[in-house]
N, CA, C and O of each residue as an XYZ file, in Angstrom:
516
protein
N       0.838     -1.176      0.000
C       0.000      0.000      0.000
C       0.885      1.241      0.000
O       1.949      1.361      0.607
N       0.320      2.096     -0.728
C       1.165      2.836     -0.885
C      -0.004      4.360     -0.726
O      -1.122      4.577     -1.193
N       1.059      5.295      0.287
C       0.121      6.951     -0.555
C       0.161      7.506     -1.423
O       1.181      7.868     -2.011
N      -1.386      7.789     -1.829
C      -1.011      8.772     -3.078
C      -1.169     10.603     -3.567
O      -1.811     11.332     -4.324
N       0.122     10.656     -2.323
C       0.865     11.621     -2.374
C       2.701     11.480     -2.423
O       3.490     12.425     -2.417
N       3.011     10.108     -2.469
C       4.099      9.622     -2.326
C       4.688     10.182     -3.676
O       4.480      9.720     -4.798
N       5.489     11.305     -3.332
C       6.394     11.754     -4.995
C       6.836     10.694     -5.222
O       6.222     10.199     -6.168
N       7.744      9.936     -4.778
C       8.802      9.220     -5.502
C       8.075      7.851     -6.161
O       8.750      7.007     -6.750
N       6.790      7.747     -6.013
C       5.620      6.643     -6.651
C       5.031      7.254     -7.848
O       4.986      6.734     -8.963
N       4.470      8.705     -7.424
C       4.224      8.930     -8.642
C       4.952      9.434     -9.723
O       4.434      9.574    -10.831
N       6.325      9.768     -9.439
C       7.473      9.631    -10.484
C       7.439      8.718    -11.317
O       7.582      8.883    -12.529
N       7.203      7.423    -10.634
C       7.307      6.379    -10.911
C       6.359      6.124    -12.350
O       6.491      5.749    -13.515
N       5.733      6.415    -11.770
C       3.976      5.642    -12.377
C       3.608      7.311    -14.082
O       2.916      7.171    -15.090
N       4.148      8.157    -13.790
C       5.088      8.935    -14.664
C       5.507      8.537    -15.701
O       5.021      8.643    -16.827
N       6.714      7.913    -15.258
C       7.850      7.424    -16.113
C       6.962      6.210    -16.997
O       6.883      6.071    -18.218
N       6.404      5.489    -16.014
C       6.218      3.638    -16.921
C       4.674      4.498    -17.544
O       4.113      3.667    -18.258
N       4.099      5.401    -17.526
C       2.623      5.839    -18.043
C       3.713      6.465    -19.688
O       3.383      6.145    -20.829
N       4.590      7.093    -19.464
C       5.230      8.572    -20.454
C       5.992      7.219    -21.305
O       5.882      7.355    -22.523
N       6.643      6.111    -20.933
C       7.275      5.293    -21.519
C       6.503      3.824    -22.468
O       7.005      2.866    -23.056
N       5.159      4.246    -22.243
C       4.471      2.677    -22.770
C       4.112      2.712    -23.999
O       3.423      1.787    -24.429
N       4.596      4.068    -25.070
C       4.555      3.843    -26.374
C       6.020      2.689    -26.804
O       5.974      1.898    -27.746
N       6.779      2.792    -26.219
C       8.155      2.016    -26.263
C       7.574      0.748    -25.458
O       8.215     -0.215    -25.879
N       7.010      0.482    -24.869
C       6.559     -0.886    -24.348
C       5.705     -1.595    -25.424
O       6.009     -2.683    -25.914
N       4.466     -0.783    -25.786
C       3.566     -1.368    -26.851
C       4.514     -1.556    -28.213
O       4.434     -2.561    -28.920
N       5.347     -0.536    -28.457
C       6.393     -1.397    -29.707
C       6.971     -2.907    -29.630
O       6.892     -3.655    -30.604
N       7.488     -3.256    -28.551
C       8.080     -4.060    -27.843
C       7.155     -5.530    -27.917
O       7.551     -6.623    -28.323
N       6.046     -5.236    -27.484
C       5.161     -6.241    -26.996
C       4.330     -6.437    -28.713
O       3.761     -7.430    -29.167
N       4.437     -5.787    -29.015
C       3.816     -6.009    -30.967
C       4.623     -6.865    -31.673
O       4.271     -7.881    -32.271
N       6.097     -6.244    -31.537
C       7.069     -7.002    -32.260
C       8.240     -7.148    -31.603
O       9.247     -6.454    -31.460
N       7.864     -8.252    -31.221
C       9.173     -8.746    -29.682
C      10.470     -8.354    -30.935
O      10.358     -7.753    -32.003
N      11.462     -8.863    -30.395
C      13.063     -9.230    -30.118
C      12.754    -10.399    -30.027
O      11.725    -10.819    -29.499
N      13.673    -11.089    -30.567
C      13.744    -12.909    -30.457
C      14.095    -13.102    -29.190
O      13.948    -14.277    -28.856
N      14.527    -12.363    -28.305
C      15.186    -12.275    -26.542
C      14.200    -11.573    -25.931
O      14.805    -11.077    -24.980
N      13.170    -11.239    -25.864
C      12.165    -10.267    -25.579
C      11.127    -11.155    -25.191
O      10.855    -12.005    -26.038
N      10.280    -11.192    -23.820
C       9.501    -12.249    -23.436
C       8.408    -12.313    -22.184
O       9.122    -12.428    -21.187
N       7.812    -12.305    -22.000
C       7.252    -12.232    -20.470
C       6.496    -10.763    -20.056
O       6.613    -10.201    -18.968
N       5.612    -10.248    -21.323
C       5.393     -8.565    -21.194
C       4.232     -8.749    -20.052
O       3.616     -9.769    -19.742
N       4.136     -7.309    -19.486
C       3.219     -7.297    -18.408
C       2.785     -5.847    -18.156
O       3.462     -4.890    -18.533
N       1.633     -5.734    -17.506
C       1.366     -4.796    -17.127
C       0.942     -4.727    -15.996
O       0.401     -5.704    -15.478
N       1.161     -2.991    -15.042
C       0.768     -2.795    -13.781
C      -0.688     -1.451    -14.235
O      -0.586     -0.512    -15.024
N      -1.721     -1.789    -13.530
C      -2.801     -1.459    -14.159
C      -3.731     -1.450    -12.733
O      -3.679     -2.273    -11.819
N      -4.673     -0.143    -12.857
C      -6.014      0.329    -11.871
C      -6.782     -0.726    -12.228
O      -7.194     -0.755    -13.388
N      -7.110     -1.743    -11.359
C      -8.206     -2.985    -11.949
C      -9.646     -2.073    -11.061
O     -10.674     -2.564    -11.529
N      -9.910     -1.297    -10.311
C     -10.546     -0.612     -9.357
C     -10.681      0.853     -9.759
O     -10.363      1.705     -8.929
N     -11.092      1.193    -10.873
C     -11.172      2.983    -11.239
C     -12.165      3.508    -10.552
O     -12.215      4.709    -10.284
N     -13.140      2.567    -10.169
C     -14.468      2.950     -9.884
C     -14.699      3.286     -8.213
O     -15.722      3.808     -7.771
N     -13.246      2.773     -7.197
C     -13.283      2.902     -6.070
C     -11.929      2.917     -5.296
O     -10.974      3.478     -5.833
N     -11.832      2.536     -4.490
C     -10.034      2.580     -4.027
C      -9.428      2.059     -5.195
O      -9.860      1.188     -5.950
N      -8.337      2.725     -5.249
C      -7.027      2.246     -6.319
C      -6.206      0.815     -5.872
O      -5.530      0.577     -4.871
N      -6.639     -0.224     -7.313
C      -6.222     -1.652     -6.299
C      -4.995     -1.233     -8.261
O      -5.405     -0.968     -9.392
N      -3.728     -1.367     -7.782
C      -2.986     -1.894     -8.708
C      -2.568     -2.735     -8.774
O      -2.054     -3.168     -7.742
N      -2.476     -3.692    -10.222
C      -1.912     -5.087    -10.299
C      -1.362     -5.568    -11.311
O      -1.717     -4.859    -12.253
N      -0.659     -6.411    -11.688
C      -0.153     -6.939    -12.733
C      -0.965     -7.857    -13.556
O      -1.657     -8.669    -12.942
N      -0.994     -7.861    -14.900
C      -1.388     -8.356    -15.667
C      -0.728     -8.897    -16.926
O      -0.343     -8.118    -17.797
N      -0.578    -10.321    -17.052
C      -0.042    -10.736    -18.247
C      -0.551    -11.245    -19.673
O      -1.532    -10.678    -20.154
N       0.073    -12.299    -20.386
C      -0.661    -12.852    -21.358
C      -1.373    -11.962    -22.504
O      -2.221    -12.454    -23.249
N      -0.893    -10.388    -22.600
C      -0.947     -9.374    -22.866
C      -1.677     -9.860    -24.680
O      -1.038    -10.371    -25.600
N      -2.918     -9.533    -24.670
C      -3.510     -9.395    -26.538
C      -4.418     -8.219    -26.972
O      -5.272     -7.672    -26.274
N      -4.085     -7.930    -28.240
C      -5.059     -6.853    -28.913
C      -6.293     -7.447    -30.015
O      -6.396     -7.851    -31.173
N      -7.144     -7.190    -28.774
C      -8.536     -7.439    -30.226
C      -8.406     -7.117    -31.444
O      -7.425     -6.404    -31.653
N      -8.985     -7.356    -32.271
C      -9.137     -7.021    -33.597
C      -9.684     -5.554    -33.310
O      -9.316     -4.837    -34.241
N     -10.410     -4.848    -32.391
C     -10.397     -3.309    -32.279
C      -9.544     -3.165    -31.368
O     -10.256     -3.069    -30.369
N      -8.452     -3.081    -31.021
C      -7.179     -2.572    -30.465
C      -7.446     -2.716    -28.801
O      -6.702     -2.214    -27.958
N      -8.388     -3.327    -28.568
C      -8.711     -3.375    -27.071
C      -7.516     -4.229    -26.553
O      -7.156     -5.285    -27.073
N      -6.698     -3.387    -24.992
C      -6.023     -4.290    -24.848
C      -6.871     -5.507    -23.636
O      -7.656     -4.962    -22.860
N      -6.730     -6.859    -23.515
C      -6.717     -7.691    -22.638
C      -5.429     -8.186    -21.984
O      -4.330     -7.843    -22.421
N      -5.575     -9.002    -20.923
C      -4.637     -9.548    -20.146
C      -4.998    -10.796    -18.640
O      -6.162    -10.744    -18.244
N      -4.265    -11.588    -18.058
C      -4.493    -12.086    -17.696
C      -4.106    -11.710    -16.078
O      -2.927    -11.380    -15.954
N      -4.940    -11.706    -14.757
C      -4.332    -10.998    -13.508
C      -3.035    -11.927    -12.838
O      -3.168    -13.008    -12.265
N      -2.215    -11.456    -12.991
C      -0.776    -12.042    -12.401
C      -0.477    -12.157    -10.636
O       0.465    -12.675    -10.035
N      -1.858    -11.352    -10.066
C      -1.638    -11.185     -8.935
C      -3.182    -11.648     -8.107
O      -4.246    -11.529     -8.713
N      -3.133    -12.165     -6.701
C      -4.775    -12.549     -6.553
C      -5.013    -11.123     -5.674
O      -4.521    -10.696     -4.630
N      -6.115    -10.552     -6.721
C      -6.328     -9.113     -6.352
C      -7.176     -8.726     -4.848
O      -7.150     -9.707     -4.105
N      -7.729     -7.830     -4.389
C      -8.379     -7.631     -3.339
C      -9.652     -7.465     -3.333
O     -10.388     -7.682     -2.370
N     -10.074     -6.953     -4.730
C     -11.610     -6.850     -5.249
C     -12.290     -8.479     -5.351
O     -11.936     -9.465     -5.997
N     -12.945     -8.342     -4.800
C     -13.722    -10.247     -4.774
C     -14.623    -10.080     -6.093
O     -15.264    -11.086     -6.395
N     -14.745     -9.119     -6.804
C     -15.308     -9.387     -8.072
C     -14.166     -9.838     -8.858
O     -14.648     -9.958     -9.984
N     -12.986    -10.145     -8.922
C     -11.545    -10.435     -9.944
C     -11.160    -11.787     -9.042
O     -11.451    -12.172     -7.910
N     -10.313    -12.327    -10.192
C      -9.711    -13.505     -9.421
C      -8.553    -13.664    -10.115
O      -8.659    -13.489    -11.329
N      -7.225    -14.012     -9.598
C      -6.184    -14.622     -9.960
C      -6.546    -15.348    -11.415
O      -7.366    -16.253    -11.563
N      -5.747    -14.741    -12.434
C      -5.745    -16.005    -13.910
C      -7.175    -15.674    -14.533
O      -7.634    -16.478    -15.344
N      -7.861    -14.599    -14.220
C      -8.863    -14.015    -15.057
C      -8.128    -13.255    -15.971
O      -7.045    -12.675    -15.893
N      -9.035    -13.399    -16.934
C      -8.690    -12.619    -18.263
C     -10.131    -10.965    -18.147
O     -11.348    -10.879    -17.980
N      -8.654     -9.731    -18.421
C      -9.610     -8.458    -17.766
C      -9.461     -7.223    -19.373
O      -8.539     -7.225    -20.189
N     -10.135     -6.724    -19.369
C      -9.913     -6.270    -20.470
C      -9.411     -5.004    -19.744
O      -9.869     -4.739    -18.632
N      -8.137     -3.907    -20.550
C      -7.435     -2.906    -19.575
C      -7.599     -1.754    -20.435
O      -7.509     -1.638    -21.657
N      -7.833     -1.015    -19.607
C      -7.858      0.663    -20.469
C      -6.660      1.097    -20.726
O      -6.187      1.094    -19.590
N      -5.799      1.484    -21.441
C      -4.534      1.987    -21.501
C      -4.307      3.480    -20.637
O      -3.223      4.038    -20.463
N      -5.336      3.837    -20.269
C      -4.909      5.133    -19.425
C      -5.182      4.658    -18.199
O      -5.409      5.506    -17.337
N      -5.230      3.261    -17.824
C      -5.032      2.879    -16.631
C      -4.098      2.708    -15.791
O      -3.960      2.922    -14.586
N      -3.006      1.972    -17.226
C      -1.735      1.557    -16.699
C      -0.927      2.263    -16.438
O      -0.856      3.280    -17.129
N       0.050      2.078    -15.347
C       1.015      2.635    -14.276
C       2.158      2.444    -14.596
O       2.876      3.415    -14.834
N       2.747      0.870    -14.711
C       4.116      0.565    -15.484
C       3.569     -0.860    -16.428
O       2.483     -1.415    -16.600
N       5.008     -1.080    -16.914
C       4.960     -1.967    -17.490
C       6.317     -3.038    -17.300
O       6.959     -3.091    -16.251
N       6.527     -3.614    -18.140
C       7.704     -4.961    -17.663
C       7.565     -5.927    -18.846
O       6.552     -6.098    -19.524
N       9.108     -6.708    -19.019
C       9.337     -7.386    -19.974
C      10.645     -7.686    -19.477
O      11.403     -7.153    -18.667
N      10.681     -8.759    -20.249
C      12.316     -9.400    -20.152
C      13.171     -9.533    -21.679
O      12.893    -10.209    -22.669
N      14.296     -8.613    -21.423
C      15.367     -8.745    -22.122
C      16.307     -9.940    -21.808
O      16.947     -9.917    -20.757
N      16.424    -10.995    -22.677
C      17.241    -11.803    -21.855
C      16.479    -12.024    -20.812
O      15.282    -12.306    -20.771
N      17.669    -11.799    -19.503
C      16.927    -12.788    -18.300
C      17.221    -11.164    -17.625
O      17.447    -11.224    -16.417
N      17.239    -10.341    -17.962
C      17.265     -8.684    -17.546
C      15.519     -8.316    -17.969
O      14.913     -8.440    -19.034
N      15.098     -7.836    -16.645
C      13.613     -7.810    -16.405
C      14.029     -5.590    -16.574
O      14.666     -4.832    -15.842
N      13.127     -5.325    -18.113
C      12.695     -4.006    -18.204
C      11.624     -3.269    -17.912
O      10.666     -3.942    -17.531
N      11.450     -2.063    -17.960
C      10.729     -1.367    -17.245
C      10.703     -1.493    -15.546
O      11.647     -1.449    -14.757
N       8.919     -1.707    -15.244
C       9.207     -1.846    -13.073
C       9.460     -0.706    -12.631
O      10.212     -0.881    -11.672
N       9.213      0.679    -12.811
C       9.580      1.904    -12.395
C       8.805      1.799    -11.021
O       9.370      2.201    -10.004
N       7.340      1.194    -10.950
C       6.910      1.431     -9.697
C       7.796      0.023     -8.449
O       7.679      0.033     -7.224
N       8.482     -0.856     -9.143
C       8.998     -1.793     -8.851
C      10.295     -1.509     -7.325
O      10.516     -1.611     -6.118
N      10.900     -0.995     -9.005
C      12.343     -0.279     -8.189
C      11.738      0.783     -7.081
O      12.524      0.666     -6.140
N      11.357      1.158     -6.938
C      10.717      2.245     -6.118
C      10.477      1.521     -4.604
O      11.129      1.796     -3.597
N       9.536      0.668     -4.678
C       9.767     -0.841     -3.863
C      10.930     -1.111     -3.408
O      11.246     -1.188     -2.221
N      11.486     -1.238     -4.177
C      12.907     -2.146     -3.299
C      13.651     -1.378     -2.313
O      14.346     -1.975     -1.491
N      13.548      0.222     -2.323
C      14.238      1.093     -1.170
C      13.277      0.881     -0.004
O      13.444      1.353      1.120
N      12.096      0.004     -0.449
C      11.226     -0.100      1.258
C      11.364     -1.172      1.704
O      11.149     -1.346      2.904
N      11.847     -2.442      0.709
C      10.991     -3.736      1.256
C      13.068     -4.192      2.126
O      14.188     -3.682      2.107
N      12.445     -5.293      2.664
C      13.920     -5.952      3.745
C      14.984     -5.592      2.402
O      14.719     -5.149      1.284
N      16.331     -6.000      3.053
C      17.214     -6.364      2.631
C      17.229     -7.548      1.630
O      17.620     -7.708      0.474
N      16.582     -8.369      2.657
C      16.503    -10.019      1.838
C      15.550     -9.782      0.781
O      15.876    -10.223     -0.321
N      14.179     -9.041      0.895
C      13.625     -9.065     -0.092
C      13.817     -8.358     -1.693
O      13.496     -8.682     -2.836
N      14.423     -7.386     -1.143
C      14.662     -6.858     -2.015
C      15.766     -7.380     -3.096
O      15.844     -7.052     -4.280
N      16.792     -8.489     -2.202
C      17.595     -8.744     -2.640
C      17.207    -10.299     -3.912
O      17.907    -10.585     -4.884
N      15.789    -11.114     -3.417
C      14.866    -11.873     -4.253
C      14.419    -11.345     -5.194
O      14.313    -11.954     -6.258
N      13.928     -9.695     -5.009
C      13.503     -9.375     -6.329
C      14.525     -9.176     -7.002
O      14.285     -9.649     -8.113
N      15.628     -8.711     -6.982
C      17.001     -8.263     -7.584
C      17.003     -9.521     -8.314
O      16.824     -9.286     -9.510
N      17.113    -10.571     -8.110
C      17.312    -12.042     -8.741
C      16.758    -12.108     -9.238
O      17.287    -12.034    -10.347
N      15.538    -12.261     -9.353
C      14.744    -12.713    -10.010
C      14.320    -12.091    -10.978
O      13.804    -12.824    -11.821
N      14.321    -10.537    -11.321
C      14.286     -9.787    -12.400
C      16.155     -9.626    -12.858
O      16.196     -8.508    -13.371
N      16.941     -9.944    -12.877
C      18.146    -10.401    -13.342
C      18.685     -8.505    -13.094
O      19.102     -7.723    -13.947
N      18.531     -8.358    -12.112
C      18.999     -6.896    -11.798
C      20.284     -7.024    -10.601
O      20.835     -6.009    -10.175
């Protein structure tokens, strides 16, 4: 949970909102090393701000984006591994893997100056940072 008055979040959410014309290039026409696209996205516009990740990333035949929830959300109307259809002025950041180097995560990194040592040091791994 986070406030939202927190500058250094909404820097964040800034950057991965000002940067997702370079993500949607990306996710159209990968890189043969390019893999795993995602999005961090308002699944909740209509009431508290629930943000979450979403994968499995497709464009309708009318440009609608969909995706699949990567995270088991807090709204009991959504569930883990639902497929949600996403507004693009929803999304916050985005993410992909170069190689085994995990891009974008602006609201990510932002995270890691709060969470433990150890944890932070799991996410470091695991996004190849």
């Amino acid at each position: 949970m986070v406030e939202p008055t927190d500058a250094a979040m909404e820097a964040a959410k800034a950057k991965g909102r000002s940067t997702l014309p370079e993500f949607f290039q990306h996710l159209q026409s990968p890189a043969s090393n390019e893999r795993d696209f995602s999005v961090k996205f308002n699944l909740t516009p209509d009431g508290d701000a629930e943000f979450i990740w979403a994968n499995d990333l497709r464009f309708g035949s009318d440009g609608e984006l969909t995706g699949v929830l990567a995270n088991e959300p807090l709204d009991e109307r959504f569930e883990m591994g639902q497929r949600v259809t996403i507004a693009r002025q929803r999304i916050i950041d985005w993410a992909y893997f170069r190689a085994d180097v995990a891009q974008g995560h602006y609201t990510t990194r932002i995270m890691l100056d709060r969470a433990t040592p150890e944890q932070a040091d799991e996410i470091r791994e695991a996004l190849g940072w």
